[in-house]
C-alpha positions in Angstrom: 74.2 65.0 3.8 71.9 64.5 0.5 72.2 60.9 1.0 70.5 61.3 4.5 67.9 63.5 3.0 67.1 61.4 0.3 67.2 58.3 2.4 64.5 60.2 5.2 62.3 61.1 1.8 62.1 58.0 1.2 61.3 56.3 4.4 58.4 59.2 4.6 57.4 58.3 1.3 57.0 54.9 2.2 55.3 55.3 5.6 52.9 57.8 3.6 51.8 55.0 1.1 51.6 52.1 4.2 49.2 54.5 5.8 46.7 54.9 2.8 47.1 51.7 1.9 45.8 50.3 6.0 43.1 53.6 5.8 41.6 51.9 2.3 42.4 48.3 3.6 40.2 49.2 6.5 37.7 50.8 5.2 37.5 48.3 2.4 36.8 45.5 4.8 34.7 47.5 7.3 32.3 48.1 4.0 32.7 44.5 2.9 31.9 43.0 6.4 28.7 45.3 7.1 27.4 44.0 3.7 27.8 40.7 4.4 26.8 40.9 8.1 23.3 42.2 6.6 23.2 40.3 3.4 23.7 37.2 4.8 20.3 36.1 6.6 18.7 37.0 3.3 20.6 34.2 1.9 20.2 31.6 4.4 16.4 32.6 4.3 16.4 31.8 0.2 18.5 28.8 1.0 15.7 27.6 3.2 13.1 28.8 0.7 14.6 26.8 -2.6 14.8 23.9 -0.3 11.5 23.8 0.1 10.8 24.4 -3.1 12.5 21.3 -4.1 10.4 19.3 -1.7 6.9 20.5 -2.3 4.5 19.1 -4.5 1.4 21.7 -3.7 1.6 24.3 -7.1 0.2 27.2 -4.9 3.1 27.1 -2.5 5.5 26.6 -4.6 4.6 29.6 -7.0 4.1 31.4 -3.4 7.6 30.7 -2.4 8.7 31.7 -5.8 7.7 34.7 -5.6 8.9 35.3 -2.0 11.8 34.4 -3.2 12.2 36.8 -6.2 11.2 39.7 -3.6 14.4 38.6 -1.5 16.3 38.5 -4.6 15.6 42.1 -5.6 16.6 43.2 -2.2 20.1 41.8 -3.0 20.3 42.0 -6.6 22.8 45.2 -6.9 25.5 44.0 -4.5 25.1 40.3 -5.9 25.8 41.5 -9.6 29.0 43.4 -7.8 30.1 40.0 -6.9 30.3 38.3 -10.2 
């Protein structure tokens, strides 16, 4: 009899750590994939920004675009430090 009430302690045990680990797991990713979701036109947008950049000769555009592109930067800067 203690062997089955040990063994059904830990089975719960177990099912109680699978849960929280799918709740975190899910809310993890949910988090991660609404960031990126939203992040990620700003960074195609600088993409399209420093490839300009690399094919302009006119000074006033270029320090135009540099600065459009340090506005976009500070709009991301705090979750792109998280990622590195």
């Amino acid at each position: 009899m203690i062997f089955i009430n040990s063994m059904a302690a830990k089975i719960t045990a177990k099912g109680y750590i699978v849960l929280l680990y799918v709740i975190f797991s899910v809310i993890y990713y949910e988090i991660v994939i609404q960031l990126v979701s939203v992040k990620k036109p700003i960074l195609i947008h600088i993409s399209e920004i420093d490839h300009m950049l690399t094919h302009s000769n006119d000074e006033n555009e270029i320090l135009r675009l540099l600065e459009e592109c340090n506005t976009l930067y500070k709009t991301i800067e705090k979750d792109a430090n998280s990622l590195y």
